[in-house]
N, C-alpha and C positions, 0 to 999 in steps of 0.2 A: 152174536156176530161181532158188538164192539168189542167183547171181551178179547176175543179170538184175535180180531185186528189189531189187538193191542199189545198183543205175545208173541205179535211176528212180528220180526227185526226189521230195522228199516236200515234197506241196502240204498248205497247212491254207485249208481255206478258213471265213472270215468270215461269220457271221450277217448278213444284213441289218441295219440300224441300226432300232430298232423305231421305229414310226410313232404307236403309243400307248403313254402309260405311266401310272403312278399314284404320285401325290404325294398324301396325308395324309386318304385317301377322295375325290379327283379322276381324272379319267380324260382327260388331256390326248392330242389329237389333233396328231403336228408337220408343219404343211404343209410337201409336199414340198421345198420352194428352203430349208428350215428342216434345219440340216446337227445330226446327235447328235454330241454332245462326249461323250468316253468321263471322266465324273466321277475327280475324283483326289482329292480331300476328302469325305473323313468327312462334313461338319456338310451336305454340296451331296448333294440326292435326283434332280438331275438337270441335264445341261448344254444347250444351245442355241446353235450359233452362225447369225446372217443372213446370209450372206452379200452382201456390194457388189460396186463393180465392180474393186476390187481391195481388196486383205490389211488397210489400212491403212483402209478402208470398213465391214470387219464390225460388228454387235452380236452383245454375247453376252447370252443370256439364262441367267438363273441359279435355281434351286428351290431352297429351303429346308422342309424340316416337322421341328417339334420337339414336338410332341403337344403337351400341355396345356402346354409351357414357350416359351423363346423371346423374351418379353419382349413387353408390350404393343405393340399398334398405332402408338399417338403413337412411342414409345420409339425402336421400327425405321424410321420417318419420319422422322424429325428426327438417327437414327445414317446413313439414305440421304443425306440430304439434306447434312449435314454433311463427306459426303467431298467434296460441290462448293461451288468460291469462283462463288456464280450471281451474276449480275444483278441489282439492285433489283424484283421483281418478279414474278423468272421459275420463283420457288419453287411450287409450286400441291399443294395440298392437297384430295381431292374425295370424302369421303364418301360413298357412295352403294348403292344396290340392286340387286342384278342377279339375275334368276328365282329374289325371295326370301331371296338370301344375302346378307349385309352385306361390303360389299367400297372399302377403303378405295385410291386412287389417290394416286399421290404422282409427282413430274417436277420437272427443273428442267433448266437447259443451264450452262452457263459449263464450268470448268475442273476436272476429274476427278482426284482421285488415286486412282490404280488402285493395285493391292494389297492385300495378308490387312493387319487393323488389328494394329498394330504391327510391322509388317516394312516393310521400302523401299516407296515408291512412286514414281510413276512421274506426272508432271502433266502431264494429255493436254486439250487444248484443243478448244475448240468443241464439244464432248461433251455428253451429255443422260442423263438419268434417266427411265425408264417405269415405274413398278413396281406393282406391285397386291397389295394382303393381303387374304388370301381368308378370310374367316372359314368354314372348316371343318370336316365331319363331325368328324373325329378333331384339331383342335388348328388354329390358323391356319398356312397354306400362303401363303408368300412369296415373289415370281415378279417378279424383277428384270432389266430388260432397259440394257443402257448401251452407246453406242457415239456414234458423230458423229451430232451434233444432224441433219444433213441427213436421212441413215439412219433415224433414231430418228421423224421428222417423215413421213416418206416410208410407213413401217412402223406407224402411230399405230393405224390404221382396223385393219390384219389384228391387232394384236396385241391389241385389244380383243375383236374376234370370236373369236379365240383363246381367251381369258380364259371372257369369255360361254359356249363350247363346252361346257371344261370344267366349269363350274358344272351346268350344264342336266344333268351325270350323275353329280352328288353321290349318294351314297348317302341 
């Protein structure tokens, strides 16, 4: 019998990737073609990848919550907004309301330096910015989406409903 136990393989098997999570008293819902990135930073409450129609197509969506810390709204816009060399124009800034909660939007396209700030990057072209800070229950929640402007443009309408969702079950 140990023999036998000992020639059969030992399988582990995998959780499902969860389909809801909770970022900073939000309860995000990830539509299904919306792939979980297993987090490997600290400062990240959760990762996102979109998948395109190839590798080189994806957006990744990024969470941030730091309770009451984290650094003003302007502060985090203009530190997004500053890792892309955009266009004359294509900066946008969009204050606004959504079922009650204050939720600033920030976007731009031109030319991306990916990477943690101050370690290498990496300057990735035709790229875009989505991002939303979510003024929430517990501290603002910071939900940043970057990938090829195509992707990013293609993805504008779900990622807003996306957004929208999780607000509607704020605590």
């Amino acid at each position: 019998m140990l023999l036998l136990a000992a020639l059969v393989p030992v399988v582990t098997v995998r959780a499902d990737d969860p389909t809801t999570f909770d970022v900073g008293g939000l309860k995000f819902t990830r539509p299904t073609e919306w792939k979980w990135v297993e987090v490997t930073s600290p400062m990240r409450k959760a990762q996102l990848k979109v998948p395109g129609a190839t590798a080189e197509q994806n957006a990744d969506i990024t969470f941030f919550h730091f309770g009451s810390g984290g650094g003003d709204v302007n502060a985090n816009v203009q530190r997004w907004l500053m890792q892309f060399k955009s266009a004359e124009g294509a900066e946008k800034i969009e204050p606004q309301e959504i079922a009650g909660t204050k939720v600033t939007l920030a976007s731009t396209e031109g030319t991306f330096s990916s990477g943690m700030p101050g370690g290498p990057t990496a300057a990735l072209e035709n790229y875009a910015l989505l991002g939303a800070i979510i003024e929430g229950p517990e501290g603002n929640v910071f939900v940043k989406m970057t990938g090829p402007a195509p992707m990013l443009k293609a993805t504008r309408a779900q990622f807003l409903d996306f957004i929208t969702a999780a607000i509607k079950t704020k605590k």
